[in-house]
N, CA and C atoms as an extended XYZ file, in Angstrom:
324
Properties=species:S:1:pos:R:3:atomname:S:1:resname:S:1:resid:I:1 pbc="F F F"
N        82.693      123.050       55.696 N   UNK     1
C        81.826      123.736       56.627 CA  UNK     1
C        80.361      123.521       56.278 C   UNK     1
N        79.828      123.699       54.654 N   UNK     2
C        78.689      123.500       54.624 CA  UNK     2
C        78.479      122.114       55.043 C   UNK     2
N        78.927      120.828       54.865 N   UNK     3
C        78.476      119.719       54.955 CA  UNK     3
C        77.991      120.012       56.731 C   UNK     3
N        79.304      119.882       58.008 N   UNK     4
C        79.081      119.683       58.873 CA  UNK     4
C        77.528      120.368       59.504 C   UNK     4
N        77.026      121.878       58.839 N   UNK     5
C        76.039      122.297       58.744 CA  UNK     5
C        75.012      121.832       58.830 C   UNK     5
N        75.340      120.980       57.552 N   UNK     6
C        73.669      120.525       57.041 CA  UNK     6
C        73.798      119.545       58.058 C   UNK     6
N        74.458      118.881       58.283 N   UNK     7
C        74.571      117.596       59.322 CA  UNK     7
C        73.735      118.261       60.502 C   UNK     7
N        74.190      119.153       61.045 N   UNK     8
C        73.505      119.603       62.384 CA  UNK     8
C        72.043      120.205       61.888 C   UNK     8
N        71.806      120.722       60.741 N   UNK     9
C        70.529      120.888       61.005 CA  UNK     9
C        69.548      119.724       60.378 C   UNK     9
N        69.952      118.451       60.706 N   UNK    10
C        69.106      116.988       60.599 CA  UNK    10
C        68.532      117.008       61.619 C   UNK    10
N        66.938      116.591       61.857 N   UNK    11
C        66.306      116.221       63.120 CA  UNK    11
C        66.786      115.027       64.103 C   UNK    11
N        67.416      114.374       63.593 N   UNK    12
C        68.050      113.508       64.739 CA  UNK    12
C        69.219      113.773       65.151 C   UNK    12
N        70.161      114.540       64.591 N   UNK    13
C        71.327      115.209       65.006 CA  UNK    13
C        70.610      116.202       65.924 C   UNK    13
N        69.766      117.238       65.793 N   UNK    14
C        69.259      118.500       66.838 CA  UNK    14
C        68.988      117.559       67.834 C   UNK    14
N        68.274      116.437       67.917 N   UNK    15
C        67.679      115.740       68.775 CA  UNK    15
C        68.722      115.201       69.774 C   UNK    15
N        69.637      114.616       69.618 N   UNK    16
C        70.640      114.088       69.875 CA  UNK    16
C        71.461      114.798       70.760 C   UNK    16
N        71.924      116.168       69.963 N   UNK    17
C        72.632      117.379       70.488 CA  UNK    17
C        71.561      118.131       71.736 C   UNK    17
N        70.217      118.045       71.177 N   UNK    18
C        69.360      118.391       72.596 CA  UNK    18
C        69.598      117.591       73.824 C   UNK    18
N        69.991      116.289       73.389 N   UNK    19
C        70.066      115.525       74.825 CA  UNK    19
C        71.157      115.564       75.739 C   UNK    19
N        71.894      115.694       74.809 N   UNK    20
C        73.480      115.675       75.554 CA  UNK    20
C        73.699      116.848       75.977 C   UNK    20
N        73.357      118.040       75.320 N   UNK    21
C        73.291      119.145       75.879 CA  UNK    21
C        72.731      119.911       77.505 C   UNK    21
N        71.152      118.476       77.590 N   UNK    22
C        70.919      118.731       78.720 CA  UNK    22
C        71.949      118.961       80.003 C   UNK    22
N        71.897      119.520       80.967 N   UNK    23
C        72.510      119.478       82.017 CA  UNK    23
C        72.285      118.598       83.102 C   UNK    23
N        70.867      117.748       83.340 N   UNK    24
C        70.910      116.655       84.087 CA  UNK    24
C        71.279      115.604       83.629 C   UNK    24
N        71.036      115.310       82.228 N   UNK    25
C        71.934      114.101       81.543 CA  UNK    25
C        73.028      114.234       81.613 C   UNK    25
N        73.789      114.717       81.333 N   UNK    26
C        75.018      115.461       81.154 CA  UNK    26
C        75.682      115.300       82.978 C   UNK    26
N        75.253      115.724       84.026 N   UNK    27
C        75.694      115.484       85.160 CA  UNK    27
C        75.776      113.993       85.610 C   UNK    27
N        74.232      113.768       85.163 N   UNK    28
C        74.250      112.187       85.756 CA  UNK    28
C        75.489      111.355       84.670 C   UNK    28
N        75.335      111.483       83.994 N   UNK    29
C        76.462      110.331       83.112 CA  UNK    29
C        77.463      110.598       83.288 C   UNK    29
N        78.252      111.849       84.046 N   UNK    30
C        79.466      112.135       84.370 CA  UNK    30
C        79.326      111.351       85.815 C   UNK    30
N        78.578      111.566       86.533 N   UNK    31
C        78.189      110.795       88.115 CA  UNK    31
C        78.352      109.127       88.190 C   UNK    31
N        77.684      108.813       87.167 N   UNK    32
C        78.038      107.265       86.813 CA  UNK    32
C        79.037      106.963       86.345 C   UNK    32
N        79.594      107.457       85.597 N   UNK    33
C        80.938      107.301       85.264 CA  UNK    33
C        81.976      107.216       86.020 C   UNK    33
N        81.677      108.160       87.105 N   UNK    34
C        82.975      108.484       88.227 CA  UNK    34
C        82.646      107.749       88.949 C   UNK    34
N        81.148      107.307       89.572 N   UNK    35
C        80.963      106.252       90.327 CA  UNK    35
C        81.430      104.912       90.133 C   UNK    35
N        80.996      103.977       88.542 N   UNK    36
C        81.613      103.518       87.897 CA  UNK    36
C        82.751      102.824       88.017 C   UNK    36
N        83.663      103.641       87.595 N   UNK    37
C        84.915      103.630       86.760 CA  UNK    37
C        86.464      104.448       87.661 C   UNK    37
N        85.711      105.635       88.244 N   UNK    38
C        86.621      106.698       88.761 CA  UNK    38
C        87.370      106.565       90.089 C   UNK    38
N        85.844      106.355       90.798 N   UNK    39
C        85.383      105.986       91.986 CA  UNK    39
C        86.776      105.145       93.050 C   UNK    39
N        86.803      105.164       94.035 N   UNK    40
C        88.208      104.165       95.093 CA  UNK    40
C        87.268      102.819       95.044 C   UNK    40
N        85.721      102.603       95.010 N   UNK    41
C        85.012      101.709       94.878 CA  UNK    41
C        84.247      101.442       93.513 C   UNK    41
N        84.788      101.760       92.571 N   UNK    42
C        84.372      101.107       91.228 CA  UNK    42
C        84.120       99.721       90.982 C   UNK    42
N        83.823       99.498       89.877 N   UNK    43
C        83.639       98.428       89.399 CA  UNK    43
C        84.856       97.117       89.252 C   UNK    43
N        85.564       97.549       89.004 N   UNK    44
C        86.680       96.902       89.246 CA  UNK    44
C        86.830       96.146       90.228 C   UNK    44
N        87.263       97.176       91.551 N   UNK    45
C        87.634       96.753       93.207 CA  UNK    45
C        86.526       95.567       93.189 C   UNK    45
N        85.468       96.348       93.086 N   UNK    46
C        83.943       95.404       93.195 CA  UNK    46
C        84.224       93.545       92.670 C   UNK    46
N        84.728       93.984       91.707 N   UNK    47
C        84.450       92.428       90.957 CA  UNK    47
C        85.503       92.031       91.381 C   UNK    47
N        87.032       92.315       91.743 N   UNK    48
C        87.937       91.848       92.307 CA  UNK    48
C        87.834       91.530       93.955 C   UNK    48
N        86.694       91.950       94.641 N   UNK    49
C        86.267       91.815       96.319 CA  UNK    49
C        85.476       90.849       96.027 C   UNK    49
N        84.502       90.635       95.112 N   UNK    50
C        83.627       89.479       94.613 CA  UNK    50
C        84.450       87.912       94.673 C   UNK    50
N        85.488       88.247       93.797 N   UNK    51
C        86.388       87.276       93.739 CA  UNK    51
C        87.016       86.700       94.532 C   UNK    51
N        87.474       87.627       95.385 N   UNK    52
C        88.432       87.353       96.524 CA  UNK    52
C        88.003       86.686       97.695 C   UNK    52
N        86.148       87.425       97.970 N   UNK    53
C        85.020       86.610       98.848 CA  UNK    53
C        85.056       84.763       98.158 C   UNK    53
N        84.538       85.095       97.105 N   UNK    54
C        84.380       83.415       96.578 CA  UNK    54
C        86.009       82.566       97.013 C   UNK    54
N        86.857       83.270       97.059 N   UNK    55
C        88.096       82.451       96.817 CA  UNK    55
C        88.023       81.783       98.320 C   UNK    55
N        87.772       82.692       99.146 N   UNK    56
C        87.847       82.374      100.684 CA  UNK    56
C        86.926       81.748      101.622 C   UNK    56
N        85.426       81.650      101.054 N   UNK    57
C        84.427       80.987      100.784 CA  UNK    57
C        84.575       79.508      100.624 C   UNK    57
N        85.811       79.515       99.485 N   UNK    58
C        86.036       77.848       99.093 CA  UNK    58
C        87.048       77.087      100.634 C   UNK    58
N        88.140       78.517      100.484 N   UNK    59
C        89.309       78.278      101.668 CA  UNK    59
C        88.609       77.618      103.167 C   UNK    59
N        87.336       78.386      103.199 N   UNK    60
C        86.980       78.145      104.655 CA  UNK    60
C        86.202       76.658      104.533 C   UNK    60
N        85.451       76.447      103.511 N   UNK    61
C        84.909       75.506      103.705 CA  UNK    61
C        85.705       74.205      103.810 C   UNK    61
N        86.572       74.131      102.552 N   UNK    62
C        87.998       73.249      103.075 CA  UNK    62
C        88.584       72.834      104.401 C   UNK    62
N        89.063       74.055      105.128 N   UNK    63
C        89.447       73.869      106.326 CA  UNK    63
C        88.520       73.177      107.223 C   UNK    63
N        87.428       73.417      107.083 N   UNK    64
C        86.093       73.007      108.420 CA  UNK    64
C        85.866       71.777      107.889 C   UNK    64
N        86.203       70.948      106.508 N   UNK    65
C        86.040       69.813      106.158 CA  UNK    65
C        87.578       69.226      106.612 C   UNK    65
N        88.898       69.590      106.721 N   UNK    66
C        89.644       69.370      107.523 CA  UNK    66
C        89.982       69.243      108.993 C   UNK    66
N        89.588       70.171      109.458 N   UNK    67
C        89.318       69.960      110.861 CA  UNK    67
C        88.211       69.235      111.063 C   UNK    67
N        87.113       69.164      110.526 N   UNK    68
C        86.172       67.962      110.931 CA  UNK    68
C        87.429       66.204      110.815 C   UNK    68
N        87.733       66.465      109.622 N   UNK    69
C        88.659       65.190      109.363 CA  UNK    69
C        89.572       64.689      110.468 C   UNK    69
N        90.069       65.631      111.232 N   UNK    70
C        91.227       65.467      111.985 CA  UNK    70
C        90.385       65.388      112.849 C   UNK    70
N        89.611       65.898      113.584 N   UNK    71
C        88.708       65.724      114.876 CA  UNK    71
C        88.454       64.175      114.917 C   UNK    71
N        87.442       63.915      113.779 N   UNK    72
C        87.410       61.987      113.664 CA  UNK    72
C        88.345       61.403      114.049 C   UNK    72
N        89.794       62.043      113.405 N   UNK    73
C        91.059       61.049      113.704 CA  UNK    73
C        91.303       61.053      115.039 C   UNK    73
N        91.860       61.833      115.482 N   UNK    74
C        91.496       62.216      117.038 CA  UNK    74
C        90.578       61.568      118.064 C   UNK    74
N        89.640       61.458      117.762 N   UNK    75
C        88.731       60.699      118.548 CA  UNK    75
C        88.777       59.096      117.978 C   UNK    75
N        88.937       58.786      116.591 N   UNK    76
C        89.663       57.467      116.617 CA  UNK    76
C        91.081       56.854      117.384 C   UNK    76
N        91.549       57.577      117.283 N   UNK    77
C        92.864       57.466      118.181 CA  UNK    77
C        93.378       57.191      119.983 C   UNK    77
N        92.238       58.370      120.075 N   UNK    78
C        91.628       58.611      121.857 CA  UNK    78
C        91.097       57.186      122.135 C   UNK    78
N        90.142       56.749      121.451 N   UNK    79
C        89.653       55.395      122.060 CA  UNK    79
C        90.175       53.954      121.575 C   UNK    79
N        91.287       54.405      120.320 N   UNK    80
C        91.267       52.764      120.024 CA  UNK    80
C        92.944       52.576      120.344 C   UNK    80
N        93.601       51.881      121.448 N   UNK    81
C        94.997       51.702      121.515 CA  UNK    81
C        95.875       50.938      120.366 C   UNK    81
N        95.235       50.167      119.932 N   UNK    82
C        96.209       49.618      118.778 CA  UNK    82
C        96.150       51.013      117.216 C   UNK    82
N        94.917       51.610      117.472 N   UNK    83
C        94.982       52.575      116.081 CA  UNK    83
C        96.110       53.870      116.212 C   UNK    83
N        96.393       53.981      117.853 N   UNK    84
C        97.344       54.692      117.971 CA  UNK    84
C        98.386       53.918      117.505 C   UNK    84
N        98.704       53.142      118.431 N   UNK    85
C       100.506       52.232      117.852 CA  UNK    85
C       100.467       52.248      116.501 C   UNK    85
N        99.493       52.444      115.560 N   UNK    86
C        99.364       52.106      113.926 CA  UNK    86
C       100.478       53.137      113.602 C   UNK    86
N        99.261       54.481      114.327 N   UNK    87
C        99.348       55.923      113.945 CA  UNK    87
C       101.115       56.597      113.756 C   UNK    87
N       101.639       55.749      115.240 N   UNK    88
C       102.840       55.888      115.570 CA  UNK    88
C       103.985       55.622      114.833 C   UNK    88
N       103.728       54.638      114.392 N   UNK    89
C       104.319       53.811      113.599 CA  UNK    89
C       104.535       54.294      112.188 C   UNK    89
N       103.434       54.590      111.525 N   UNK    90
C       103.395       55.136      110.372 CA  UNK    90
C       104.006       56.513      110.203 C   UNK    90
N       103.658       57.361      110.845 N   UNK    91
C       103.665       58.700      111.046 CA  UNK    91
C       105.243       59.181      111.583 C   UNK    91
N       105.640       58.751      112.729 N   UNK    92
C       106.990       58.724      113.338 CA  UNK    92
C       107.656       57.719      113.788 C   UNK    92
N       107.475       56.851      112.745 N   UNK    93
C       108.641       55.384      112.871 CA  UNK    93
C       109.158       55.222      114.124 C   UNK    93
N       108.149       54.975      115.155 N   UNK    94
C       108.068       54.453      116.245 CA  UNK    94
C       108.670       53.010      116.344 C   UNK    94
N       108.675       52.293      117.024 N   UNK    95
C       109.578       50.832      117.083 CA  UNK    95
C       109.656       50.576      118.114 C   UNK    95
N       109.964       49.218      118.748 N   UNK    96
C       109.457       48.608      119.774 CA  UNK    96
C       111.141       48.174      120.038 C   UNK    96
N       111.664       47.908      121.346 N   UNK    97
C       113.555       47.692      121.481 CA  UNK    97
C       113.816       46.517      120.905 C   UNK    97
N       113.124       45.669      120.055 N   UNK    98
C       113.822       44.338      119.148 CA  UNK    98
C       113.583       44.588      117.892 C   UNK    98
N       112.981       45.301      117.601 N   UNK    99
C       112.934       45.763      115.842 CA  UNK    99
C       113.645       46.909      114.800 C   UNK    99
N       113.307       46.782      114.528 N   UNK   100
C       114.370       47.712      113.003 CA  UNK   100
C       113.421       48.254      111.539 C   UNK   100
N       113.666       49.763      111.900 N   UNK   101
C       112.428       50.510      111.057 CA  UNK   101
C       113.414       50.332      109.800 C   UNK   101
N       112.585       50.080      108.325 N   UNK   102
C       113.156       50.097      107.161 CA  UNK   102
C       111.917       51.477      106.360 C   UNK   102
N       112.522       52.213      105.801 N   UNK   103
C       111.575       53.156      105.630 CA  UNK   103
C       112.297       53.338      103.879 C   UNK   103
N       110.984       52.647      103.035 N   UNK   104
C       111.145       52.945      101.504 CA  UNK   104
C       110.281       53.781      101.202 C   UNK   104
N       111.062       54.537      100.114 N   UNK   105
C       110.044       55.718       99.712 CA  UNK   105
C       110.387       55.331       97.996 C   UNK   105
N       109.150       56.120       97.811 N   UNK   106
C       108.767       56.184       96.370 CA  UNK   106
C       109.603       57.524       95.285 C   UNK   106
N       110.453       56.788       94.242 N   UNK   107
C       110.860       57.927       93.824 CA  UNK   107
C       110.130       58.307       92.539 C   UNK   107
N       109.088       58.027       91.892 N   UNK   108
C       108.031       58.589       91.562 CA  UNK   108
C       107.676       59.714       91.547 C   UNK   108
């Protein structure tokens, strides 16, 4: 008992215990905390909505670099008749009534 005593009557222990004691410190750091930490919108959600924005950010830009891609193809296709028959060919082993599709695949 004496030790813890003398402990409290040190000027930076009173000092210390004055602060925390306050009641606006004391509210606000409970306020931040719950805001924080407690909160349905904490810090957490926050950095996990952060994340989830960037993830979809990447998703969209992808796609609009895909659909740009396919649009080109598309309009290559629309105007050039032999790039279609290519297209055909490759894509759904199209064939002409005297030929014979051989289709090797890679087992790789």
């Amino acid at each position: 008992m004496g030790l813890l005593k003398n402990l409290q009557e040190t000027p930076v222990i009173k000092q210390v215990l004055k602060v925390v004691k306050n009641k606006y410190i004391l509210t606000t750091a409970l306020f931040l905390i719950w805001i924080f930490f407690l909160d349905t919108n904490n810090l957490i959600v926050w950095y996990k909505d952060l994340k989830q924005l960037a993830t979809q950010n990447r998703e969209k830009a992808y796609y609009k670099n895909a659909i740009q891609q396919a649009e080109e193809k598309l309009k290559e296709l629309a105007s050039n008749k032999d790039s279609l028959e290519k297209f055909a060919r490759e894509q759904y082993f199209f064939h002409q009534q005297d030929e014979d599709v051989y289709v090797v695949e890679d087992t790789e």
